[in-house]
DSSP file (Angstrom, degrees, kcal/mol; ACC not computed):
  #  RESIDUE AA STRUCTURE BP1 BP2  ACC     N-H-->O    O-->H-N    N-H-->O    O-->H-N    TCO  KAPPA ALPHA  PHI   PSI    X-CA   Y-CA   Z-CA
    1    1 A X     >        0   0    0      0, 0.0     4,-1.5     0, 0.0     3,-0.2   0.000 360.0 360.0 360.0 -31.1    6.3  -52.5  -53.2
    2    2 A X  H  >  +     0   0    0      1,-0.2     4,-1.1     2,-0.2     3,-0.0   0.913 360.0  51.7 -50.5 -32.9    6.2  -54.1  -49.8
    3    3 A X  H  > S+     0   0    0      1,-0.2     4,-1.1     2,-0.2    -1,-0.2   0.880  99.6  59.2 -78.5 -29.9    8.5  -51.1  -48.3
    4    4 A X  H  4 S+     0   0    0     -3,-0.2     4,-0.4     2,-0.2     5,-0.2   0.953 108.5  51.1 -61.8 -36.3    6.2  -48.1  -49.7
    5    5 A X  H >X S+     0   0    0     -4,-1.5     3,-1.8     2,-0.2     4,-1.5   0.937 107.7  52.6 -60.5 -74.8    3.4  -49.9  -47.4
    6    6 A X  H 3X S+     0   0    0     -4,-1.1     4,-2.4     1,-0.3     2,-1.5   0.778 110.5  42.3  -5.3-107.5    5.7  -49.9  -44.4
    7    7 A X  H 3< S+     0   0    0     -4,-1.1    -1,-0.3     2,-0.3     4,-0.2   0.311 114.5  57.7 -53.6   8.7    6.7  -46.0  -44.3
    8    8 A X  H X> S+     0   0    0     -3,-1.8     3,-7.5    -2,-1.5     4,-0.8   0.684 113.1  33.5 -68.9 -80.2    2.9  -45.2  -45.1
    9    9 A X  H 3X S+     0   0    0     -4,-1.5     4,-2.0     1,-0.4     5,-0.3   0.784 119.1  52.5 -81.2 -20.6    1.5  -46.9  -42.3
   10   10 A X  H 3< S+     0   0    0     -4,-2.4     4,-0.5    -5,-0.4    -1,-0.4   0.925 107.0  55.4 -73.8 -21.8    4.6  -45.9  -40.1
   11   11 A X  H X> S+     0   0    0     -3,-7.5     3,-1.9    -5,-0.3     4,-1.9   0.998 112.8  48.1 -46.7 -59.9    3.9  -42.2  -41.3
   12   12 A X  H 3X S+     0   0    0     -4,-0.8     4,-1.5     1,-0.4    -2,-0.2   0.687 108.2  44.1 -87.3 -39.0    0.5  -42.9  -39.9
   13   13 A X  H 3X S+     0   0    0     -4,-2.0     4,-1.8    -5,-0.2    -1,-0.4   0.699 107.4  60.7 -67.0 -13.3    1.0  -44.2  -36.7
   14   14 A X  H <> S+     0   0    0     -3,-1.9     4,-2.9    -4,-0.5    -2,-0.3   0.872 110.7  51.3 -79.2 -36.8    3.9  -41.4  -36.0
   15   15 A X  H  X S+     0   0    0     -4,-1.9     4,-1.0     2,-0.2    -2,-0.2   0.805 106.3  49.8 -64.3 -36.4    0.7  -39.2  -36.7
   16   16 A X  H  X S+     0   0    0     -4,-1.5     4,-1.8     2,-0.2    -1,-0.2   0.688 114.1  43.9 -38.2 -51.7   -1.4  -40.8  -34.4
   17   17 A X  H  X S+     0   0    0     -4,-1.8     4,-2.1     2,-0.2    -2,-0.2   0.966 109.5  51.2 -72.5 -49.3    0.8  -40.7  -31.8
   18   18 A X  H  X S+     0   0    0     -4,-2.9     4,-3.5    -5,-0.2     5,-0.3   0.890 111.6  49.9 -61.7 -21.3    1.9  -37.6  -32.1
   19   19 A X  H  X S+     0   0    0     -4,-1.0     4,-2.4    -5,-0.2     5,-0.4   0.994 105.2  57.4 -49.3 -71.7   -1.9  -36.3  -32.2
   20   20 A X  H  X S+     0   0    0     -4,-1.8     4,-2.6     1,-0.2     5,-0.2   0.825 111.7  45.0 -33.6 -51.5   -2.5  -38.3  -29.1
   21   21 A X  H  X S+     0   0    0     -4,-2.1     4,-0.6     2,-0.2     3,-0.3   0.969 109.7  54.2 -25.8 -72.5    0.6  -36.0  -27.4
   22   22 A X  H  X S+     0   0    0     -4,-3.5     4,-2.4     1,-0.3     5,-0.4   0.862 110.5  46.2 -76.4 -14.0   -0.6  -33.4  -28.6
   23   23 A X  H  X S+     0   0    0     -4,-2.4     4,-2.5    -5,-0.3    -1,-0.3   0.978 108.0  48.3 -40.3 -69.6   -3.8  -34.1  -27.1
   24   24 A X  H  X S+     0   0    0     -4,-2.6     4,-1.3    -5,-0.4    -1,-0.2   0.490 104.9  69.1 -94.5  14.6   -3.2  -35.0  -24.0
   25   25 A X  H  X S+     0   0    0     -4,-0.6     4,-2.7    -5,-0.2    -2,-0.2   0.865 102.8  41.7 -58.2 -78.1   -1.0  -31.8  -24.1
   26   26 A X  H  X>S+     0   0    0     -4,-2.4     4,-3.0     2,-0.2     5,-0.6   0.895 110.0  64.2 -56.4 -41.7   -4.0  -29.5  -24.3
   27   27 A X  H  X5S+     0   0    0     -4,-2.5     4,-2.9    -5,-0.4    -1,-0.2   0.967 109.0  37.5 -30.5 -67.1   -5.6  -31.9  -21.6
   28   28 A X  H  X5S+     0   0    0     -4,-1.3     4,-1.8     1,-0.2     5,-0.2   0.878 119.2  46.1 -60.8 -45.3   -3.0  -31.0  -19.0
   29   29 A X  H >X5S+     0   0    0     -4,-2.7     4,-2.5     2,-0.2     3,-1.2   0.983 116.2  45.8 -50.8 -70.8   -2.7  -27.2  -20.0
   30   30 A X  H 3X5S+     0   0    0     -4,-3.0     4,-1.8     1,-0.2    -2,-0.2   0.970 118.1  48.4 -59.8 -41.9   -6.9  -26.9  -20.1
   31   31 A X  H >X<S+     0   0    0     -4,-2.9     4,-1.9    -5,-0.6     3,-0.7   0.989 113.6  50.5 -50.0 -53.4   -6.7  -29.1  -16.3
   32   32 A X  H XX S+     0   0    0     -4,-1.8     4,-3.0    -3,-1.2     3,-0.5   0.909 110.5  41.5 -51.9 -62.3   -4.1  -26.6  -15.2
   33   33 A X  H 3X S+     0   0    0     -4,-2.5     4,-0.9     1,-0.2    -1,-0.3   0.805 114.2  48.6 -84.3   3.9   -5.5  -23.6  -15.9
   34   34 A X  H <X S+     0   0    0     -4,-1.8     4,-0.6    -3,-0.7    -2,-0.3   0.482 108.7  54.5-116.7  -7.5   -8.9  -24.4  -14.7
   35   35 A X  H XX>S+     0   0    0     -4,-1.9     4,-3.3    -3,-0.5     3,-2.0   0.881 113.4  51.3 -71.6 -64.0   -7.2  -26.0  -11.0
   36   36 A X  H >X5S+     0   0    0     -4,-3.0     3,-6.2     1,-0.4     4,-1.1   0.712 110.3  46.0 -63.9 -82.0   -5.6  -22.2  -11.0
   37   37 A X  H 3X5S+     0   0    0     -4,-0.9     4,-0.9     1,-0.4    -1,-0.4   0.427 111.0  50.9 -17.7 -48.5   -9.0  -20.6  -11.6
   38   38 A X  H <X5S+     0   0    0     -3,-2.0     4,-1.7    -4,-0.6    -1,-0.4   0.792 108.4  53.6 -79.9 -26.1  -10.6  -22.7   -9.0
   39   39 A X  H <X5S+     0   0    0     -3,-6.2     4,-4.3    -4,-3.3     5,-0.3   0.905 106.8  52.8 -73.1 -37.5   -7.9  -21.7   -6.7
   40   40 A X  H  X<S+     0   0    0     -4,-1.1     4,-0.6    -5,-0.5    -1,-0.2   0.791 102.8  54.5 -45.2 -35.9   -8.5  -18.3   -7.2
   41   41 A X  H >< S+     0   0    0     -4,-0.9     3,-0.6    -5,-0.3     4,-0.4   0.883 101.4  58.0 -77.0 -52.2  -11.7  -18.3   -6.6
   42   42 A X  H >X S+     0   0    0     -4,-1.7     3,-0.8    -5,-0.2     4,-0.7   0.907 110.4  45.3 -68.3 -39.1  -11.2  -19.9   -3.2
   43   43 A X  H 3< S+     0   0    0     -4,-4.3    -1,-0.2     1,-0.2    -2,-0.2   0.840 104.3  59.4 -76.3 -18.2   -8.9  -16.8   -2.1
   44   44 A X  T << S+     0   0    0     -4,-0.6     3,-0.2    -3,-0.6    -1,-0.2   0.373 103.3  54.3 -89.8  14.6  -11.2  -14.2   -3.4
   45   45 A X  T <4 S+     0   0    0     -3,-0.8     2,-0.2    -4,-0.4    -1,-0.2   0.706 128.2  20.8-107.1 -18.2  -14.0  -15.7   -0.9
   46   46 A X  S  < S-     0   0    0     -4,-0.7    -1,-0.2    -5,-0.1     3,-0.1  -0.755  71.0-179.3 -58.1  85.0  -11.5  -15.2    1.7
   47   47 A X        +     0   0    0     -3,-0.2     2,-0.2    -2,-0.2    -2,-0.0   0.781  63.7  31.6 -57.6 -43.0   -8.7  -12.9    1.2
   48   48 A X        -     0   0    0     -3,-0.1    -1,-0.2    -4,-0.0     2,-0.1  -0.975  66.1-122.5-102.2 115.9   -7.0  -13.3    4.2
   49   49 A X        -     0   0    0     -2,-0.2     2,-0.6     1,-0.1    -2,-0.0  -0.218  33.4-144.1 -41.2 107.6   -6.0  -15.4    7.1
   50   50 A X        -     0   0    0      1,-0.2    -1,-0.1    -2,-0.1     3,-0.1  -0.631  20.2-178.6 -87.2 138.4   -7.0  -14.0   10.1
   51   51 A X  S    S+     0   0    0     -2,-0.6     2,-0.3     1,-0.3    -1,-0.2   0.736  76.6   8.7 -87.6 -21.6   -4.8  -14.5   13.0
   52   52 A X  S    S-     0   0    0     11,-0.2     2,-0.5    12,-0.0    -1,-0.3  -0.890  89.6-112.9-147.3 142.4   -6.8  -12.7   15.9
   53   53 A X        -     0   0    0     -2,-0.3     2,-0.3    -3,-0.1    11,-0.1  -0.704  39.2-171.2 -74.3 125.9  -10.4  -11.7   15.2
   54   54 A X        -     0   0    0     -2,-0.5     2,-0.2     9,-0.1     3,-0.1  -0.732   9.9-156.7-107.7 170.6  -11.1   -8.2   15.2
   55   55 A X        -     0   0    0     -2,-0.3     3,-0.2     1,-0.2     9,-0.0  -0.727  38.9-100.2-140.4-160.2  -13.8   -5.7   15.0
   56   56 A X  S    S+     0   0    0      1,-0.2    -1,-0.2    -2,-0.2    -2,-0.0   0.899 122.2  49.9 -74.9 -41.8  -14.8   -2.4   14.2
   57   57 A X  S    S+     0   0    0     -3,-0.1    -1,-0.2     2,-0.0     2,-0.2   0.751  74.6 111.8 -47.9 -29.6  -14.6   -1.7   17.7
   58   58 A X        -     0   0    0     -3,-0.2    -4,-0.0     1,-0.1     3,-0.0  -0.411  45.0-169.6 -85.0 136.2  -11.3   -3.0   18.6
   59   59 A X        +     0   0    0     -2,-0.2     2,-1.9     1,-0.1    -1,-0.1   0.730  53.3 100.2 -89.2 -62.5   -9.1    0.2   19.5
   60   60 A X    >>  -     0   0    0      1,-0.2     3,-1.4    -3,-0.1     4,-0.6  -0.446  61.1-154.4 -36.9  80.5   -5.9   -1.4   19.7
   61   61 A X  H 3> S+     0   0    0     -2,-1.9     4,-1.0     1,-0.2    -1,-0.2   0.667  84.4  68.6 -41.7 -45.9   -3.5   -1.2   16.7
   62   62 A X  H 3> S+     0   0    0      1,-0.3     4,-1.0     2,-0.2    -1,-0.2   0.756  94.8  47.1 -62.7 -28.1   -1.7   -4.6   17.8
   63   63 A X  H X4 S+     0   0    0     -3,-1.4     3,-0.6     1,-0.2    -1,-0.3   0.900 112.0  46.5-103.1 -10.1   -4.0   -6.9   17.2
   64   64 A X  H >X S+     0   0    0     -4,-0.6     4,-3.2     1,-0.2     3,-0.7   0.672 106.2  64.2 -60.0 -15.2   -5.0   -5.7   13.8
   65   65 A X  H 3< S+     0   0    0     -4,-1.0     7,-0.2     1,-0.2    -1,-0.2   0.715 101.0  50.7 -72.3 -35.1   -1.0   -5.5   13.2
   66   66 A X  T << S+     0   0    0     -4,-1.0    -1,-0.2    -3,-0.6   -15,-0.2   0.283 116.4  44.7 -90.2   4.0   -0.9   -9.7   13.7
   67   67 A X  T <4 S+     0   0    0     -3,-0.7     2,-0.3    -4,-0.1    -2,-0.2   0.601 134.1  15.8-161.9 -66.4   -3.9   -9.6   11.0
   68   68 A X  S >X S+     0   0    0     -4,-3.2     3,-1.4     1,-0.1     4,-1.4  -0.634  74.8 177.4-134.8  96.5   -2.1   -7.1    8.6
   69   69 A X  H 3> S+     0   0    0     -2,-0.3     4,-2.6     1,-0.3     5,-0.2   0.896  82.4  39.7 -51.0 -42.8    1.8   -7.0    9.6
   70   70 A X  H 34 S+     0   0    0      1,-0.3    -1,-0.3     2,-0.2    -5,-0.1   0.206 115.4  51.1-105.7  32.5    3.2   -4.5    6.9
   71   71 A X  H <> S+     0   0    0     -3,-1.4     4,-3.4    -6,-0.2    -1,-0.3   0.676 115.8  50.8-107.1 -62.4   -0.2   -1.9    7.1
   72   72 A X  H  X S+     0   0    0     -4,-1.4     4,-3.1     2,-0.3    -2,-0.2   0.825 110.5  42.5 -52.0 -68.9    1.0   -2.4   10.9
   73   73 A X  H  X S+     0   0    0     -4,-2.6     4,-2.0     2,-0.2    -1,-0.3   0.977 113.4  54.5 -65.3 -50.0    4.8   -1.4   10.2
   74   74 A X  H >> S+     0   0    0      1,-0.3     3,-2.1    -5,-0.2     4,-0.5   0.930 105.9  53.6 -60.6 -67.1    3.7    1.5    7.9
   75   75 A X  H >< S+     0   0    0     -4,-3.4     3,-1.7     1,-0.3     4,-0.4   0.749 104.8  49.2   8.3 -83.0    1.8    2.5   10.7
   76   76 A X  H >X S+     0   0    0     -4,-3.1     3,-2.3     1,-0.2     4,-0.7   0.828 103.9  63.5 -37.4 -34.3    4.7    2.6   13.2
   77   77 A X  H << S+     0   0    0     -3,-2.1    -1,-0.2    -4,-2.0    -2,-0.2   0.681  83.7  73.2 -71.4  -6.0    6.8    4.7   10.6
   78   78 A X  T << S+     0   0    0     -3,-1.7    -1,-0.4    -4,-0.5    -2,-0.2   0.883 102.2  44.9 -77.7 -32.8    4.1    7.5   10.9
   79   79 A X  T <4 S+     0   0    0     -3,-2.3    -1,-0.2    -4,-0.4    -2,-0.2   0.671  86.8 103.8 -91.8 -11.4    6.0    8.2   14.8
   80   80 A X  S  < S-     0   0    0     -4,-0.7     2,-0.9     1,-0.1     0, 0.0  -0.307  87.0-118.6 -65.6 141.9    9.2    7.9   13.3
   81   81 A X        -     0   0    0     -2,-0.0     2,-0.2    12,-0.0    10,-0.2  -0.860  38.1-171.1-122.1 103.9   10.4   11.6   13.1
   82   82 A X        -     0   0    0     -2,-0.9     2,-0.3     7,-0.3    -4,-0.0  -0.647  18.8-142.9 -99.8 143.5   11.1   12.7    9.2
   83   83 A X        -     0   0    0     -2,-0.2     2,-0.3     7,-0.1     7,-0.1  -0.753  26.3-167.2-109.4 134.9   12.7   15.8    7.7
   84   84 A X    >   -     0   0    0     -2,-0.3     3,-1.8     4,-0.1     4,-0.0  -0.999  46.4-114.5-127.8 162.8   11.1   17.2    4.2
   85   85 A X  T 3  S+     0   0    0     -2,-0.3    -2,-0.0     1,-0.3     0, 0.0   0.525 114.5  59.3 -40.5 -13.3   11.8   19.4    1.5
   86   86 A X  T 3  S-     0   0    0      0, 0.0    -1,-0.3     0, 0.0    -3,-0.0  -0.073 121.3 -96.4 -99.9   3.2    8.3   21.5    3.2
   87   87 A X    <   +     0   0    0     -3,-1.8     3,-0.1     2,-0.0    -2,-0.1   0.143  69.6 170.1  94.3  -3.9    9.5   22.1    6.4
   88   88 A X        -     0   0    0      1,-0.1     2,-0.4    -5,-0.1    -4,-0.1   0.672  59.1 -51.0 -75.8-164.5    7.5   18.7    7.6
   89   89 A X  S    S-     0   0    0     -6,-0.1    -7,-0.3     4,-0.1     2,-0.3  -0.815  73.3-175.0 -62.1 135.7    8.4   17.3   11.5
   90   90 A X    >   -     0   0    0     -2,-0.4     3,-2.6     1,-0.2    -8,-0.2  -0.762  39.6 -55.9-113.2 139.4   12.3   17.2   11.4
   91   91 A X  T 3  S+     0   0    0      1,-0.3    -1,-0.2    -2,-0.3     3,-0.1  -0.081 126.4  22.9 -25.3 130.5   14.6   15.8   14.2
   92   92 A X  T 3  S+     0   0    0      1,-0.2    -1,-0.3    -3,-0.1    -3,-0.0   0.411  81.7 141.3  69.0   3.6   14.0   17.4   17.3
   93   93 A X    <   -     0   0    0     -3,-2.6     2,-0.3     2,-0.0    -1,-0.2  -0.059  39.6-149.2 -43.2 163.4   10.6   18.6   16.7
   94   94 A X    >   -     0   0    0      3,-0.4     3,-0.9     1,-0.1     5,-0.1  -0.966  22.7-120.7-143.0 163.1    8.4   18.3   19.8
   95   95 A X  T 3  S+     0   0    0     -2,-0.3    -1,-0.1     1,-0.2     3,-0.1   0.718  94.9  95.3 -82.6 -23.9    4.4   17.6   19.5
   96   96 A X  T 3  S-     0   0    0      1,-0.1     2,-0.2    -3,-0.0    -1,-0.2   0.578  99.4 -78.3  20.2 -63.7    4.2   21.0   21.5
   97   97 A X  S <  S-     0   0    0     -3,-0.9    -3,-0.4     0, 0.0    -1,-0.1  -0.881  73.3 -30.2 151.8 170.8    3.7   23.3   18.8
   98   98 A X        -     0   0    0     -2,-0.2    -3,-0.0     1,-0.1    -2,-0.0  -0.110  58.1-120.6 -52.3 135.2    6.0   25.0   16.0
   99   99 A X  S    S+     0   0    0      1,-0.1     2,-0.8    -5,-0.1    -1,-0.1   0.936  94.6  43.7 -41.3 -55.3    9.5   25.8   16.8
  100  100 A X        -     0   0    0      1,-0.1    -2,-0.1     2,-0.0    -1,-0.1  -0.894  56.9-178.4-115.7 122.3   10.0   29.3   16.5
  101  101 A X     >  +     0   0    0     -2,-0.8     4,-2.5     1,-0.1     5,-0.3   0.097  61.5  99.8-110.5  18.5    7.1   31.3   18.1
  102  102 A X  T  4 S+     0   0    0      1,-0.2     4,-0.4     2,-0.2    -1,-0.1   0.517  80.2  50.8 -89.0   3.8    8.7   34.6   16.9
  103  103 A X  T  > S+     0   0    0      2,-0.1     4,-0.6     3,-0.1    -1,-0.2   0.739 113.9  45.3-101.2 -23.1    6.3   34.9   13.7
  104  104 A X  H >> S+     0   0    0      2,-0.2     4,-3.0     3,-0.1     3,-1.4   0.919 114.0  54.1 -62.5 -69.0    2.8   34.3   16.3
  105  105 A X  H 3X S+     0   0    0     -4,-2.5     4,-2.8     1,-0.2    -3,-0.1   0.929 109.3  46.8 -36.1 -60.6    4.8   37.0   18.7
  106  106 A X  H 3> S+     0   0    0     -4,-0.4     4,-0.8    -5,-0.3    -1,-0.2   0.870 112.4  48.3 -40.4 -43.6    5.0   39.6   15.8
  107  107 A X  H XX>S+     0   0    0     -3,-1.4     5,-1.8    -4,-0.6     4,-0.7   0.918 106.4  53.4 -69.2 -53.2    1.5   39.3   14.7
  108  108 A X  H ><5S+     0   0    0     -4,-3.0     3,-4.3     1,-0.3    -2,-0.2   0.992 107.6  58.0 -65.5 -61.4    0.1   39.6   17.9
  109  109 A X  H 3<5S+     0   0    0     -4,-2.8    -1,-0.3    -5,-0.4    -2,-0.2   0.658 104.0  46.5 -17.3 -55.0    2.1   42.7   18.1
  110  110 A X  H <<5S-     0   0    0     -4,-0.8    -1,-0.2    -3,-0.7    -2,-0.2   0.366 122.1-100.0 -59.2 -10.2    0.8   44.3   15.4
  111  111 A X  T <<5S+     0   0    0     -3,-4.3     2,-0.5    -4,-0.7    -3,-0.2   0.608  76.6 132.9  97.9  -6.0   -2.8   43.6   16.3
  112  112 A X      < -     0   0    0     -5,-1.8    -1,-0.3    -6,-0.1    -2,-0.1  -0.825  68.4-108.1-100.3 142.5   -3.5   40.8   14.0
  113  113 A X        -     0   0    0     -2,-0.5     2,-0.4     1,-0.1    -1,-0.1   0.072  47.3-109.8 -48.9 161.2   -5.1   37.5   15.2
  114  114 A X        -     0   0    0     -7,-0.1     2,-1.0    -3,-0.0    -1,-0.1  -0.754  42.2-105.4-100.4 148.8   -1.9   34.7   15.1
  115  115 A X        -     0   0    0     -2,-0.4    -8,-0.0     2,-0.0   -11,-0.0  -0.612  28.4-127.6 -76.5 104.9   -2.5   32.0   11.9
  116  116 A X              0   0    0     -2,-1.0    -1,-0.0     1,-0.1     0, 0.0  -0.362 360.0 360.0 -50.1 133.6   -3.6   28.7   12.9
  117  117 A X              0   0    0      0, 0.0    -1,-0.1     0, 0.0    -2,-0.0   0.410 360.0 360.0-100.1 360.0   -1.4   25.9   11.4
């Protein structure tokens, strides 16, 4: 009979500790997510690091570019000179005016006002 006592009470301390695990299991998880939450919090009250102050005023594109670089690159890409399926600016376009002025020249010919683009 002594040995049946023995594997009880060793069941029952293997149950105890493993409660206690799992315990301090849930601790760390509940700690964990409630660190990330706090952190969270602390970036939505500031979203960004500013590197140079700016203002509504400030003109410049560069120093709002050190503030938000890839707003900044997208930016640049607008000058960049792109072909589309729509005729868009294409290589060799010039800021000028349309390429071909022979559809204005026609109109005018006929007597009709030319179509503003």
């Amino acid at each position: 009979m002594p040995l049946k006592r023995s594997s009880g009470s060793a069941r029952a301390w293997l149950l105890v500790i493993l409660a206690f695990g799992g315990i301090a299991g849930l601790t760390v998880l509940l700690l964990a997510l409630l660190t990330n939450i706090f952190e969270r919090r602390q970036e939505a009250r500031q979203p960004f690091v500013r590197v140079v102050e700016v203002t509504e005023e400030t003109m410049d594109p560069k120093p709002w570019g050190q503030n938000w670089p890839h707003e900044y690159d997208s930016y640049l890409k607008t000058a960049l000179p792109t072909a589309t399926k729509y005729g868009g600016r294409g290589p060799g376009a010039s800021d000028a005016g349309p390429a071909d002025n022979s559809a204005s020249s026609a109109s005018s010919k006929s007597g009709a006002p030319a179509a503003m683009a």
